[in-house]
N, CA, C and O of each residue as an XYZ file, in Angstrom:
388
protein
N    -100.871     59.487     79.535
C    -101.617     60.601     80.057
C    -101.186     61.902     79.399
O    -101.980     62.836     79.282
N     -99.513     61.988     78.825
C     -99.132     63.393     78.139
C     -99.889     63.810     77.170
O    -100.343     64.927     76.919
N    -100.014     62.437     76.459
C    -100.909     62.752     74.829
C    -101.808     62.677     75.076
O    -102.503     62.817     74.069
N    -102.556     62.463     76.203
C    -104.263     62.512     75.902
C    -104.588     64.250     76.487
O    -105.362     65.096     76.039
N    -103.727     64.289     77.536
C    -103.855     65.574     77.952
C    -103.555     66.905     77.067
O    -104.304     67.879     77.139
N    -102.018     66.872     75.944
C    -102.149     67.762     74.720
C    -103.222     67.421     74.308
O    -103.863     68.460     74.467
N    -104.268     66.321     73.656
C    -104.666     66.700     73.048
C    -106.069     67.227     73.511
O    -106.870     67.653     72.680
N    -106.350     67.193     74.842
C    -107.653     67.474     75.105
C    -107.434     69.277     75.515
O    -108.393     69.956     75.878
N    -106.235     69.759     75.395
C    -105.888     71.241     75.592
C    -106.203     71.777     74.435
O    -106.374     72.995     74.484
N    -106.386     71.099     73.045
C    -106.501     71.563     71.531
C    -107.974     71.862     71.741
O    -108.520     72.204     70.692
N    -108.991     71.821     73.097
C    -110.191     71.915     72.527
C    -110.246     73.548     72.913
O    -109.640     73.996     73.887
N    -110.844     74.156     72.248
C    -111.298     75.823     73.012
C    -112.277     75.373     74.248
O    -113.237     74.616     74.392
N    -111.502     76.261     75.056
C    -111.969     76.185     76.638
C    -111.990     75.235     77.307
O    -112.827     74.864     78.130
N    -110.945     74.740     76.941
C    -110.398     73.214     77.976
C    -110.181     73.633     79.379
O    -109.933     74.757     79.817
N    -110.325     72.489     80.004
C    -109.338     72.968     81.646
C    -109.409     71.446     81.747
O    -110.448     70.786     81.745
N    -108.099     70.956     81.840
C    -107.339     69.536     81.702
C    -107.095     69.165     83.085
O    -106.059     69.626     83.564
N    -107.920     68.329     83.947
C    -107.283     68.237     85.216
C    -106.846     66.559     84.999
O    -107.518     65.618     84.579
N    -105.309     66.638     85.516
C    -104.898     65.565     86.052
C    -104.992     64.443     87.664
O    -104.971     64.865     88.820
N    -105.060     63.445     87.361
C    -105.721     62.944     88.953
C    -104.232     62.179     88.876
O    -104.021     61.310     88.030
N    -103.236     62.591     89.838
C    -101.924     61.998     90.089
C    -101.458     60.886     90.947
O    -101.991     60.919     92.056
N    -100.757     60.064     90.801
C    -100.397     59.381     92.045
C     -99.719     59.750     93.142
O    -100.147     59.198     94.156
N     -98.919     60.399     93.292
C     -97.868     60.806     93.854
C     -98.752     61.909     94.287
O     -99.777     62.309     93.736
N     -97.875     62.562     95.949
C     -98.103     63.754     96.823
C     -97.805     64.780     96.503
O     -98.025     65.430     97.525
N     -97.513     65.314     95.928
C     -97.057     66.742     94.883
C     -95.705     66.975     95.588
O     -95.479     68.185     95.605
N     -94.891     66.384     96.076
C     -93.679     66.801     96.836
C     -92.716     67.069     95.572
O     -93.124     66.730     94.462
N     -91.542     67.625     95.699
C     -90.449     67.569     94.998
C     -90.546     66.984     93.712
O     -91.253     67.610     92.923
N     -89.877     65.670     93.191
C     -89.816     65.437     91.861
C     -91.475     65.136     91.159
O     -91.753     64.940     89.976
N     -92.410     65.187     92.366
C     -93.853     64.288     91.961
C     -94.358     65.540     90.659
O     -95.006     65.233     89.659
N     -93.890     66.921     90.981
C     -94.586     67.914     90.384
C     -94.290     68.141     88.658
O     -94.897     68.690     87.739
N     -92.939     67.348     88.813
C     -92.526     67.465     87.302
C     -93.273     67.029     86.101
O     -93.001     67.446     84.975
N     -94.043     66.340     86.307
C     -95.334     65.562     85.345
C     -96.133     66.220     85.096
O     -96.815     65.869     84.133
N     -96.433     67.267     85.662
C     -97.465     68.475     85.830
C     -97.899     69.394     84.584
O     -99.053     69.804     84.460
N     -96.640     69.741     83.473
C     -96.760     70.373     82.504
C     -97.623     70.581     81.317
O     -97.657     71.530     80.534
N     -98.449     69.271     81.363
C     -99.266     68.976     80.317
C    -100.868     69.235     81.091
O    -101.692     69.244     80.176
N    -101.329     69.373     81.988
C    -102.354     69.388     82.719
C    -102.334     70.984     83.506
O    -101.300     71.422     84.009
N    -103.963     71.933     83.516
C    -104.235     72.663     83.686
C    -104.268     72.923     85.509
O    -103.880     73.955     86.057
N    -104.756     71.862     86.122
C    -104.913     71.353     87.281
C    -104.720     70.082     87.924
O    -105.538     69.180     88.103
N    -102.813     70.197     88.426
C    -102.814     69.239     89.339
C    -103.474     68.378     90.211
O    -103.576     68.936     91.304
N    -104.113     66.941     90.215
C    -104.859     66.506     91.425
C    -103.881     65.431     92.487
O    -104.224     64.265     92.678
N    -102.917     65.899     92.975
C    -102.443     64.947     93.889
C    -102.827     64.144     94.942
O    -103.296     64.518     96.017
N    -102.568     62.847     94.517
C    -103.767     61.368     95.725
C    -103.098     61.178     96.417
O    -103.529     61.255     97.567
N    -101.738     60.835     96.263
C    -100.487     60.360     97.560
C    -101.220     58.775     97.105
O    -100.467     57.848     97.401
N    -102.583     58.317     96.426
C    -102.997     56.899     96.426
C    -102.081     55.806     95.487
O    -102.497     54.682     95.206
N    -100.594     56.407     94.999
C    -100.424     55.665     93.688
C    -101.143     54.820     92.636
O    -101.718     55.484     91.773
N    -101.220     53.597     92.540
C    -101.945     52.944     91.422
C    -103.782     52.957     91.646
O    -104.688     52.865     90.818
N    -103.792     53.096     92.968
C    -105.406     53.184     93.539
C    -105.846     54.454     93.060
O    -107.008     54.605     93.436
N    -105.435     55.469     92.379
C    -105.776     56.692     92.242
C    -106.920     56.137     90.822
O    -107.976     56.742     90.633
N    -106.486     54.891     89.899
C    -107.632     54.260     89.020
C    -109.005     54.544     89.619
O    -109.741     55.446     89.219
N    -109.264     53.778     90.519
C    -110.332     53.897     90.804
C    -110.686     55.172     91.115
O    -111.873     55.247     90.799
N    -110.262     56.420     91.640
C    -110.820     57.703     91.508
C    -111.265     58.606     90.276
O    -112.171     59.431     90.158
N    -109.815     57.916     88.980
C    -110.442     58.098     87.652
C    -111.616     57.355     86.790
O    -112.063     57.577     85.664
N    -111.843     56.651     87.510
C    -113.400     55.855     86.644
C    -114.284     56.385     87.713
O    -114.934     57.164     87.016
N    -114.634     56.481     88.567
C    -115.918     57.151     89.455
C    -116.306     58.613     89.258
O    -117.409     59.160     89.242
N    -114.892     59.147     89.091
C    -115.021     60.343     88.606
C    -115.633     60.832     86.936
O    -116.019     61.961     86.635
N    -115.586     59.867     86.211
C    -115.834     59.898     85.038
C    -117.306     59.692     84.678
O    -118.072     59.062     85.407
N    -117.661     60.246     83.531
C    -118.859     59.437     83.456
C    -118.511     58.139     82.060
O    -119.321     57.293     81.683
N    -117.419     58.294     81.645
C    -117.151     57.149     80.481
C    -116.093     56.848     80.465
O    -115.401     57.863     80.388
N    -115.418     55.827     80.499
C    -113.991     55.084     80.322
C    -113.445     55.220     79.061
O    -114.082     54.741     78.122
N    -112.207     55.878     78.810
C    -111.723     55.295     77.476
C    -110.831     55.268     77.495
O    -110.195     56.294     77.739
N    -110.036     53.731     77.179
C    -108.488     53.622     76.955
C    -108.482     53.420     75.469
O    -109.068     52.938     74.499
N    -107.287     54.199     75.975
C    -106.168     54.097     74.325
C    -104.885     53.169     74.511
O    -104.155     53.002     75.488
N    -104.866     52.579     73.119
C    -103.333     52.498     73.494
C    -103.023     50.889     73.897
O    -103.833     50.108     74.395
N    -101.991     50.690     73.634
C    -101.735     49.234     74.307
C    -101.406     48.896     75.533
O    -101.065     47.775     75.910
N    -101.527     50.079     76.305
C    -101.722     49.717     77.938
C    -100.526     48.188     78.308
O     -99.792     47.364     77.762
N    -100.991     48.588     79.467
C    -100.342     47.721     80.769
C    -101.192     47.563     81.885
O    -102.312     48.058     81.764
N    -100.842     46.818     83.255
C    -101.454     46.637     84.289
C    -102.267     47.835     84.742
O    -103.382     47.936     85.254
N    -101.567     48.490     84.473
C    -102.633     50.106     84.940
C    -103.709     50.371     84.196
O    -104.609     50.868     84.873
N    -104.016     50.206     82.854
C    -104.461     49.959     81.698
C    -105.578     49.432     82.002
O    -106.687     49.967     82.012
N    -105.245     48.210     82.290
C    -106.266     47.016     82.502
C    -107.016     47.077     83.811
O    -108.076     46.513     84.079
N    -106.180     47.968     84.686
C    -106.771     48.134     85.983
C    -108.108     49.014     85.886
O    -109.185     48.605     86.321
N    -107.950     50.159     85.324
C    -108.843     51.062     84.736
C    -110.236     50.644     84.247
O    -111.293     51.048     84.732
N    -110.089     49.669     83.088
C    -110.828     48.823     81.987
C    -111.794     47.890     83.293
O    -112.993     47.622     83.216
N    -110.918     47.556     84.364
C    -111.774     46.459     84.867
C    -112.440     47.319     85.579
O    -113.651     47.101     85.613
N    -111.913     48.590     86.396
C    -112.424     49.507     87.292
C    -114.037     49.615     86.944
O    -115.061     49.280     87.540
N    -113.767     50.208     85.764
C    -114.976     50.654     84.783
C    -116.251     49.740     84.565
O    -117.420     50.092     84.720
N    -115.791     48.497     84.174
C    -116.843     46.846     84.325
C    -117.363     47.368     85.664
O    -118.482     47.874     85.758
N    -116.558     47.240     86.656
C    -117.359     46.894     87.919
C    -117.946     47.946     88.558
O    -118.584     47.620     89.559
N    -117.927     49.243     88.258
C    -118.544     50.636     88.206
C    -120.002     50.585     87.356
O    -121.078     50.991     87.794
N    -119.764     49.976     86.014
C    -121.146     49.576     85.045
C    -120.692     51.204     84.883
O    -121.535     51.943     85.391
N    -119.731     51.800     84.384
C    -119.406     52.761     83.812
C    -119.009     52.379     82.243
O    -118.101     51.604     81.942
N    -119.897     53.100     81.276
C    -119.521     52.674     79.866
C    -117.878     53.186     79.499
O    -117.130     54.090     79.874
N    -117.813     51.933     78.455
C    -116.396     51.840     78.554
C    -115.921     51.851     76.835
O    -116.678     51.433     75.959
N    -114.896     52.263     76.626
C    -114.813     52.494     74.987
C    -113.330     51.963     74.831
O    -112.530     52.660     75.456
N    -112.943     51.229     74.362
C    -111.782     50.337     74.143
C    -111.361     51.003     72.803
O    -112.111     50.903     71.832
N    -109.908     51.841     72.695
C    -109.846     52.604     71.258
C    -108.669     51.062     70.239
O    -108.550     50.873     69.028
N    -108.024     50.273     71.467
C    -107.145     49.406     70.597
C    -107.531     47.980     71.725
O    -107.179     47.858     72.898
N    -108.374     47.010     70.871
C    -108.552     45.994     71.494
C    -107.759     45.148     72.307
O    -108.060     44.502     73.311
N    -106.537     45.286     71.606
C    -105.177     44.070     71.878
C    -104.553     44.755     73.934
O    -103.611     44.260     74.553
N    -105.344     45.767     74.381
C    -105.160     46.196     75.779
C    -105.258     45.662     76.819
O    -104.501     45.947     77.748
N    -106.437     44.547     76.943
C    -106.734     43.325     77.413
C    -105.736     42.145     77.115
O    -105.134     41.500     77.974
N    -105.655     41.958     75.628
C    -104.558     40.887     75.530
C    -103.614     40.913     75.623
O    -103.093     39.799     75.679
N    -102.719     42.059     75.707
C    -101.349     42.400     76.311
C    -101.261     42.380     77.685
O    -100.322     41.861     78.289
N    -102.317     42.992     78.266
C    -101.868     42.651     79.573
C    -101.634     41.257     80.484
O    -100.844     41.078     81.411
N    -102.736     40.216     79.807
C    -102.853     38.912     79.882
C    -101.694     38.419     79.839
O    -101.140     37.985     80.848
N    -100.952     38.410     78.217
C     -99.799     37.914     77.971
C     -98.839     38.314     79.040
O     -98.310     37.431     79.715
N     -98.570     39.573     79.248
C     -97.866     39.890     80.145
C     -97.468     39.462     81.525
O     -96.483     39.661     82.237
N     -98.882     38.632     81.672
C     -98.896     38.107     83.469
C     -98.373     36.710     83.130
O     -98.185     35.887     84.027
């Protein structure tokens, strides 16, 4: 989320909002630096599904993990278009289980 968030600050007239897991308490806020606007869920990993509904297009990067894949499937079952930037995201997570 750091690097997607620098880089979506490189655009003129960005405003970068982050959708967080955590309640903004104490250490939750430290993640905060890279994003214009905090969104704290208190939902941890369920906060996925607030980032694909909220979206109008999915795109993972990256070789991901369970969260990754959580997203990717979010998106299928939303029928939210979805843009896969490194294929092997799906197959890592597989392997992984």
């Amino acid at each position: 989320m750091a690097a997607a968030s620098r880089g979506a600050a490189r655009v003129e007239g960005h405003l970068v909002v982050g959708v967080l897991p955590d309640e903004g308490s104490g250490d939750d806020r430290q993640g905060t630096a890279e994003v214009d606007q905090a969104l704290f869920t208190g939902m941890g990993k369920a906060r996925n599904v607030i980032n694909v509904l909220s979206a109008d297009v999915e795109v993972v990067c990256g070789g991901g993990g369970p969260g990754t894949a959580s997203e990717a499937a979010h998106a299928l079952n939303a029928r939210r278009p979805l843009i896969l930037l490194t294929v092997p995201v799906v197959g890592g997570f597989v392997r992984w289980l």
